[in-house]
N, C-alpha and C positions, 0 to 999 in steps of 0.2 A: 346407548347412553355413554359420553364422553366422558371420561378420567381427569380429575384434574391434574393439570402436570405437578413435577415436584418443586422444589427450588431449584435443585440444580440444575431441572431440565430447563426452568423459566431464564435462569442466567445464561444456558446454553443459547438460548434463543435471542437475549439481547446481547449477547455478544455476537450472533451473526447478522443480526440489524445491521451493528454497529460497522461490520466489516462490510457489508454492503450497500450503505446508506446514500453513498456517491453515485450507486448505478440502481437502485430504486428507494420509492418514496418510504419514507418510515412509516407515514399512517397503512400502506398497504401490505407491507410485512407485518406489520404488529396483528391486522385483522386476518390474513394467511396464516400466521403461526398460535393465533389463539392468546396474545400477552394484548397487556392495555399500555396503549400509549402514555398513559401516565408514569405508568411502572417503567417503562423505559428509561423514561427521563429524569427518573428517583435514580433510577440505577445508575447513570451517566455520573451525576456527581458524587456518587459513593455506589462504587461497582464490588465492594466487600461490605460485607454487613459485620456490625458493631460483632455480634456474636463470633463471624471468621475472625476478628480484628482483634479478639478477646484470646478466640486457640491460639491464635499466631504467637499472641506475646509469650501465651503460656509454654509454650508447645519448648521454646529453647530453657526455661528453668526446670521443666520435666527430663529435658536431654540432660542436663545435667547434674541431676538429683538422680537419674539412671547411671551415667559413665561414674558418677564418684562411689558407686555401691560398687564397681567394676561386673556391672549387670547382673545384680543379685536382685533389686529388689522391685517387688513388684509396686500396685499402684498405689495399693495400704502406704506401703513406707514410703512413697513419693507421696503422697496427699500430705503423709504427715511433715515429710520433709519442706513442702509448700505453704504449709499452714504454720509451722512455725516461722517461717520467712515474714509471714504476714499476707501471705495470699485467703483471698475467701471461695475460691474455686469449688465445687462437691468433687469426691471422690468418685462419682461415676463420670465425671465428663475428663479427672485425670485417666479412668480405666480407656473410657474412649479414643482419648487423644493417643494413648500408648498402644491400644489395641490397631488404627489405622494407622500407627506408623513402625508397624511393627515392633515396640521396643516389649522383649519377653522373658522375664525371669530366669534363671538357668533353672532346669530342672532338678529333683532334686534326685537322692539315692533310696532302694531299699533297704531297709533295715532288716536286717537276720533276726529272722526269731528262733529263743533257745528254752528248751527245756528249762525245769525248776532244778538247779544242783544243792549238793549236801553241804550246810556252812562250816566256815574256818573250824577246827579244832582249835588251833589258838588265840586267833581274834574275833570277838564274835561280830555279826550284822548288825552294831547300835544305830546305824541310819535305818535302815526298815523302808526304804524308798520315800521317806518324808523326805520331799526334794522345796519344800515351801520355808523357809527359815525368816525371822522374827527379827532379825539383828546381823551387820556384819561381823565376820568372823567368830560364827558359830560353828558353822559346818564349811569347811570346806573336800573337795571332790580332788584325785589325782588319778590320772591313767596315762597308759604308753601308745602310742600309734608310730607307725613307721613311714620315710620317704623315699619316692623311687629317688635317685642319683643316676650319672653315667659312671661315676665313680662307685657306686654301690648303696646299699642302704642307708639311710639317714634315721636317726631314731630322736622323737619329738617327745619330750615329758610334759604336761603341764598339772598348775594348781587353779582350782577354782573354786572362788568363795560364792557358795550357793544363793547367799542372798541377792547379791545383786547380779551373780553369774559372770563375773569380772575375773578372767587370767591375774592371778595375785600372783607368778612365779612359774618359770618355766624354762626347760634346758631342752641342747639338742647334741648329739654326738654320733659319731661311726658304730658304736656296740650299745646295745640294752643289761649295760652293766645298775647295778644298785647305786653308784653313786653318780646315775644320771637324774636319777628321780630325786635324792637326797639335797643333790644342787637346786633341782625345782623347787623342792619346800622348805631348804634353807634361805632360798630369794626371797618367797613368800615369807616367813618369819622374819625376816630382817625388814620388809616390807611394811608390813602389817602388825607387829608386835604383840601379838595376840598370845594370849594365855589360854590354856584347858578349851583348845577348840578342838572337835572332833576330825577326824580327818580318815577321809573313806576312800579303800580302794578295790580293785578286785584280787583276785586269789594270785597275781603272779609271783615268781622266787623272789623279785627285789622284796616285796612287798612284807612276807610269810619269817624270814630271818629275824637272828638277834640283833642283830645289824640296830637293822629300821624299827624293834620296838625300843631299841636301848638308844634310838635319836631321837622317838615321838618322845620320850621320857625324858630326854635333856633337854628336851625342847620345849614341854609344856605342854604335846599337843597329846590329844585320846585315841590309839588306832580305831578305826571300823576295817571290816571285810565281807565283800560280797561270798553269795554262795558261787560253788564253784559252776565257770559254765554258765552265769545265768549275767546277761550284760543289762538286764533291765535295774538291775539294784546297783548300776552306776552309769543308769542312763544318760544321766544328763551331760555327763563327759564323754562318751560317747559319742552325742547328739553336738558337742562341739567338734570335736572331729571329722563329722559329717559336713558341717557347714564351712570346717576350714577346707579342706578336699573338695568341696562343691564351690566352693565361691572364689577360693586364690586358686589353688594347684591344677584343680581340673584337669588331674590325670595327665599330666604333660611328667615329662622327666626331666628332671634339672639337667644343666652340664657338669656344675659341681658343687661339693655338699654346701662348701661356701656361698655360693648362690641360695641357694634352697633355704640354708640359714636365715639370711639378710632379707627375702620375700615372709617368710614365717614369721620372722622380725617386725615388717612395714605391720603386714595385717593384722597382727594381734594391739599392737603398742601404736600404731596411729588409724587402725581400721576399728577394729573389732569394739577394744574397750573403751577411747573416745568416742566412736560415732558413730558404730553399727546399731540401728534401730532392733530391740528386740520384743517379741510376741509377748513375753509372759512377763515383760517389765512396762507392759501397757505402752509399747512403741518409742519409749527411748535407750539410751546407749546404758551401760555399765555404768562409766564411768558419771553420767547425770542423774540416772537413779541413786547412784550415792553422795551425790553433791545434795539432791533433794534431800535425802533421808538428813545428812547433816542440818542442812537449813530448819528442818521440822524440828528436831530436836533442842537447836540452839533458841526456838521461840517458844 
């Protein structure tokens, strides 16, 4: 019992008609190769089908809904990125288009997991892993990550306000001195002008000083502190960290910190918070989940 061909095998087919149509007859190729002479002749004047003619157009706003995430995002954030353009595409045929032409997410990192540690003596844990917040600048998140350099290490502070998960404030310098962090959430607060917002971090020495309670207190703000050792009670700054590392630096080594700075810079302030799509803000940026929440509010 004979198979029937596929598409591609049927076009294979009149395109070899076609190439030999000068040295035999087409009625007797079409009846050799099993195509109907009709379908030839369909094909002759539209030798791509409406459907090819459809990927095609799509296939270069997917390309570039890919190179401007600097290949982060997969099909999700490109569907979404397409459907807000105003395209009606499904999401499986953008998975398709992206899966045959290669174009594939970076992957991403593991996550260390850590034991449960013993909390602050001085500041206690008032986050409690309620990473879900009601309003902006309720709770915002601070932690330290470091950069390779050829010149040496780079050390990157930021502030993040939970609600919309938007960098509110963030410093970079050669040491993980206290008044790297201080700068971070001084930016924020001149930023944001926020009163009695809580503000969480983990158990490091900036963080544990009289320093930093007697600035949360000039400044309005309510310390939190993770227990020690345990990075899930400030995971979600964390889990930015992961994504900054995964998505710009990609383990490359700057030449110099100044360099490192000014990439840190692009992504955060024109990648990250204008128009990085995020998971848990229902696929849009920072910066639009808070344009929405304003709009809601003023109606």
């Amino acid at each position: 019992m004979s198979t029937r061909p596929s598409v591609e095998q049927v076009r294979t087919r009149y395109a070899f008609i076609k190439a030999h149509r000068k040295r035999y007859s087409v009625q007797s190729m079409c009846r050799e190769l099993g195509v109907a002479q009709s379908g030839y002749y369909a094909w002759l004047k539209q030798p791509t089908s409406n459907h090819d003619q459809e990927d095609a157009r799509l296939l270069p706003l997917i390309r570039a809904s890919f190179v401007a995430s600097h290949g982060i995002y997969g099909s999700l954030r490109v569907f979404l990125d397409l459907r807000e353009a105003g395209e009606t595409c499904s999401k499986h045929r953008v998975a398709r288009l992206m899966r045959e032409h290669k174009l594939r997410a970076l992957p991403g990192f593991r996550i260390r997991r850590w034991s449960a540690g013993k909390p602050s003596i001085l500041i206690p844990n008032l986050l409690q892993r309620q990473f879900s917040v009601s309003r902006p600048n309720k709770v915002w998140v601070t932690d330290l990550t470091y950069v390779r350099t050829w010149q040496g290490w780079l050390y990157l502070a930021v502030v993040m306000d939970l609600f919309s998960r938007k960098i509110v404030g963030w410093s970079a310098g050669p040491t993980m001195q206290r008044e790297l962090v201080l700068d971070a959430v001084l930016q924020a607060v001149r930023r944001r002008r926020a009163r009695g917002t809580m503000i969480h971090s983990d158990q490091g020495t900036q963080f544990g000083s009289d320093a930093w309670r007697r600035f949360c207190r000039s400044n309005h703000l309510e310390p939190s502190m993770s227990r020690k050792g345990n990075c899930w009670d400030n995971a979600v700054a964390e889990a930015f960290f992961g994504s900054l590392k995964k998505e710009r630096i990609k383990k490359q080594i700057y030449k110099t910190r100044a360099v490192a700075v000014a990439d840190i810079a692009d992504h955060i302030d024109s990648f990250y918070n204008p128009t990085r799509r995020h998971s848990y803000l229902a696929g849009v940026s920072p910066d639009q989940f808070e344009a929405a929440h304003k709009r809601k509010r003023l109606h």
